[in-house]
C-alpha positions in Angstrom: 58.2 191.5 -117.0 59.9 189.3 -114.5 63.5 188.8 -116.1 66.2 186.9 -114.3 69.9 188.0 -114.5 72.8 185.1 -113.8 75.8 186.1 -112.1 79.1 184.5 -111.2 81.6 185.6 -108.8 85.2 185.4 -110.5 88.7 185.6 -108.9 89.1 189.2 -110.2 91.8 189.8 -112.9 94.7 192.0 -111.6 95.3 188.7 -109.2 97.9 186.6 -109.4 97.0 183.3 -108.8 98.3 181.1 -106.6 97.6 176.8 -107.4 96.2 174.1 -104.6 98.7 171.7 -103.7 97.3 169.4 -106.8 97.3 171.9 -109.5 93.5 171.5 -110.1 92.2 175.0 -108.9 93.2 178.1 -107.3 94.5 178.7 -103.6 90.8 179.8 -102.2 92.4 182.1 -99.2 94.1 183.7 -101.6 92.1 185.1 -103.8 90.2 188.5 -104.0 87.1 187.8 -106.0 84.8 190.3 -108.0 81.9 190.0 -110.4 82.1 188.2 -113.7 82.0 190.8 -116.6 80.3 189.8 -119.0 77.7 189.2 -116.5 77.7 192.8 -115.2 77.1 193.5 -118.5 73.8 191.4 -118.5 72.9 192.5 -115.5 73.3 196.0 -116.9 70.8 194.9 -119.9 68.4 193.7 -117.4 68.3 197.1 -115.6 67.3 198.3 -118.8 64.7 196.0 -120.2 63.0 196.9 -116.7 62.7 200.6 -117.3 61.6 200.2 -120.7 58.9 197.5 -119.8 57.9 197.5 -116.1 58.5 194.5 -113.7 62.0 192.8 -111.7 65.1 191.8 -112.1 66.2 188.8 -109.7 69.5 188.2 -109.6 70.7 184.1 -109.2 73.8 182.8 -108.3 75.0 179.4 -107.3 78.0 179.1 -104.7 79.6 179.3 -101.6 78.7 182.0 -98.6 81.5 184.2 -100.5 79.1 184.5 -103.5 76.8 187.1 -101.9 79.4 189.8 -102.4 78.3 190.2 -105.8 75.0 189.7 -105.3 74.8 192.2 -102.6 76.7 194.6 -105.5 74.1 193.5 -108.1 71.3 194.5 -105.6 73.1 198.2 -105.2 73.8 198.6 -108.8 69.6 198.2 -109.3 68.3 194.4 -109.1 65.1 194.2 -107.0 65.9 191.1 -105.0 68.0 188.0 -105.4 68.0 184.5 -105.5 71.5 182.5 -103.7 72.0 178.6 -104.5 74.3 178.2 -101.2 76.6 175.0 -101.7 80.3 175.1 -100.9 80.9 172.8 -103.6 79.9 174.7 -106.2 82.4 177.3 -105.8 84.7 175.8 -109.0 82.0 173.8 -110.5 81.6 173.2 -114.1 79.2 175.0 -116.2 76.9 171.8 -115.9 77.3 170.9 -112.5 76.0 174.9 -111.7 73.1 174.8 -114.4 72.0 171.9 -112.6 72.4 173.5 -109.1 70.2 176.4 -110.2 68.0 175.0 -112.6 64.9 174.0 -110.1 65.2 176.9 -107.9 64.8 179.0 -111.2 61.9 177.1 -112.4 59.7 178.1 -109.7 60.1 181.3 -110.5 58.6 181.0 -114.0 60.6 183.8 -115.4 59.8 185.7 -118.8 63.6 186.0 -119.2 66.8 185.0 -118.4 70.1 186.6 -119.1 73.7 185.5 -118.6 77.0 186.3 -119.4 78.3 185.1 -122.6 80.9 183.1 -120.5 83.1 183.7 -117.2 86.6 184.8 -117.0 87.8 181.8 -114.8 86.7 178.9 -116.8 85.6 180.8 -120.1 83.6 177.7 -121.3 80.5 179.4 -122.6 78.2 176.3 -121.9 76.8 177.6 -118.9 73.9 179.3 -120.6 72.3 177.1 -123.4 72.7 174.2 -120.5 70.5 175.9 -117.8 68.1 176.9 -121.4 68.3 173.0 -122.0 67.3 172.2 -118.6 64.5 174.8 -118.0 62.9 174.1 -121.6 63.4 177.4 -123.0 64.6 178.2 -126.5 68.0 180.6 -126.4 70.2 182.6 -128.0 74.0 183.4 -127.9 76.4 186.0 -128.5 73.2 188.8 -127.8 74.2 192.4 -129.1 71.0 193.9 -129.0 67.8 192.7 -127.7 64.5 194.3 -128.5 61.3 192.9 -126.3 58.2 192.8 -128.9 55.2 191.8 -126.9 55.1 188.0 -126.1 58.5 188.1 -128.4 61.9 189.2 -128.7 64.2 190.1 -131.7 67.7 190.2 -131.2 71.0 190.5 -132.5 73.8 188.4 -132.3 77.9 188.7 -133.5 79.0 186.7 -135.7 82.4 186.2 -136.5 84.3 188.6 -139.5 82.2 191.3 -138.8 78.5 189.9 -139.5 75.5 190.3 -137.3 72.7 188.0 -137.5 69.4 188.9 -136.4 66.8 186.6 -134.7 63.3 186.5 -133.9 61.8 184.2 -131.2 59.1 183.7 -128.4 59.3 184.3 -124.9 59.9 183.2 -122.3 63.5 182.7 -123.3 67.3 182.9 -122.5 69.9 185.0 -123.9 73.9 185.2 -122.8 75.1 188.7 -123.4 78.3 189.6 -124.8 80.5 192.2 -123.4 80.4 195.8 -124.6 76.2 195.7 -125.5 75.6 198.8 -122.7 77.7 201.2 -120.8 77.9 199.4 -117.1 76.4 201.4 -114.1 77.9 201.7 -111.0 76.3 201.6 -107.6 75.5 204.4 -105.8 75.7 205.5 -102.0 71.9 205.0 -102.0 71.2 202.1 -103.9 74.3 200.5 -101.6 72.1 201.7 -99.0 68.9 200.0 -100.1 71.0 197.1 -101.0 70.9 195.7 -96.9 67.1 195.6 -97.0 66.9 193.9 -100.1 65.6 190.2 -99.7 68.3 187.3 -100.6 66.4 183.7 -100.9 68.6 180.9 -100.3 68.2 177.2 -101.8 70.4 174.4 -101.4 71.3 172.5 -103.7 69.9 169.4 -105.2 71.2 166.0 -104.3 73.3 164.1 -106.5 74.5 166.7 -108.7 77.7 164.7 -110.8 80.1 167.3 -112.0 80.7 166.7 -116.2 84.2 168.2 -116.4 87.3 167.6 -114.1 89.8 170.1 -114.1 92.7 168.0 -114.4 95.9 170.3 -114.0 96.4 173.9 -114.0 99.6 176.0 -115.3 101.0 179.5 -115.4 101.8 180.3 -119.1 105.6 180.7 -119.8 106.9 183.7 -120.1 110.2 183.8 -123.0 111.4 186.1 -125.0 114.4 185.6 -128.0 116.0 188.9 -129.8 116.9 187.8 -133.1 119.0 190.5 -135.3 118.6 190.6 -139.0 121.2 191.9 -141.4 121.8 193.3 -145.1 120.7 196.7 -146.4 117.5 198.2 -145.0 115.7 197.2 -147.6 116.3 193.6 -147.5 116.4 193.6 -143.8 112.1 194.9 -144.4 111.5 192.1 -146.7 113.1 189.2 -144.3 111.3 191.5 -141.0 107.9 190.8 -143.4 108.6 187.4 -144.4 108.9 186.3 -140.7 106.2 188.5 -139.3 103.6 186.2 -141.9 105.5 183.2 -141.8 106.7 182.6 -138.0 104.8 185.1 -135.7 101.8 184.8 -138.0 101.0 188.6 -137.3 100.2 189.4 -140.7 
């Protein structure tokens, strides 16, 4: 089963960020990056799938030079080899503009499956997926929870919202985006970091012409306030008015 595993490298979370002089994007010297998790969690699913059914996992990623620090940690935590779609430009492209940059480097490949992350921490979109699906011709899947490889088929499960699951049944090859929490993540080890350097990276470049979809227009850092407000009267009417606002105002309740 050859089954292809989409990762993104993200500015990591415990970062501050700093903006670019027009607001659009963040400082790119600045930032420490790390791997996108809900893609670590795909790739996690991958490893799996191969140990239960034979075959690879290639990892793909689309961006700068930068990028192959996660793909270098995807190859330690178990991927076989990886392919790198090597464009500076793409380093804050949209979920379109990225599809497109690894869409016919992909199709070579004629994978059995793909996986991605439900969405990325930076940008959070969730289009990336079902666009690269749309581009390669394959039917997909969102919101996976469970995915259980029948054959030339796959059933899986995905979340719904209020607590329901709904479970699917469809034909490979196909493309699923993972959502977080589906596995426990594995962590690299001193020899699979090892075996990492002498695994095989194929860069592409990009295609020509690739026109971005979505312009980030302006970038803020939410506003931190904060406003004590004391209420009076007995205890027991001060409970009903603390209620009262908790539904009303904070909406909390």
């Amino acid at each position: 089963m050859k089954i292809a595993v989409c990762i993104k490298q993200v500015p990591t979370r415990e970062w501050q960020p700093r903006l670019n002089d027009d607001q659009t994007w963040v400082r790119d010297q600045d930032v420490s990056y790390e791997m996108n998790e809900p893609d670590a969690y795909a790739l996690e699913e991958s490893l799996r799938l191969r140990e239960k059914h034979g075959g690879e996992v290639v990892v793909c990623s689309a961006g700068p030079a930068r990028v192959q620090q996660v793909i270098r940690e995807a190859l330690a935590r178990g991927a076989d080899r990886a392919l790198h779609v090597e464009d500076d430009a793409l380093g804050a492209a949209d979920a379109f503009t990225a599809a497109s940059a690894l869409a016919p480097a992909m199709a070579e490949q004629q994978f059995d499956l793909i996986l991605t992350g439900l969405q990325s921490d930076d940008q959070g979109h969730a289009q990336f997926g079902p666009v690269l699906a749309e581009k390669l011709g394959m039917p997909h899947s969102t919101i996976i929870m469970e995915v259980l490889v029948d054959g030339a088929n796959l059933k899986v499960k995905r979340e719904l919202e209020g607590g329901w699951f709904q479970h699917v049944a469809m034909p490979l090859p196909a493309l699923l985006t993972i959502q977080s929490g589906i596995n426990q993540l594995r962590y690299a080890t001193l020899k699979g970091i090892m075996a990492a350097k002498k695994k095989e990276i194929a860069r592409a470049a990009a295609p020509g012409g690739l026109t971005p979809r979505l312009k980030i227009v302006a970038l803020s850092a939410p506003q931190k306030s904060k406003q004590t407000v004391m209420i009076g009267g007995s205890p027991a009417d001060a409970a009903k008015e603390l209620v009262k606002r908790l539904r009303e105002e904070a909406r909390v309740l």
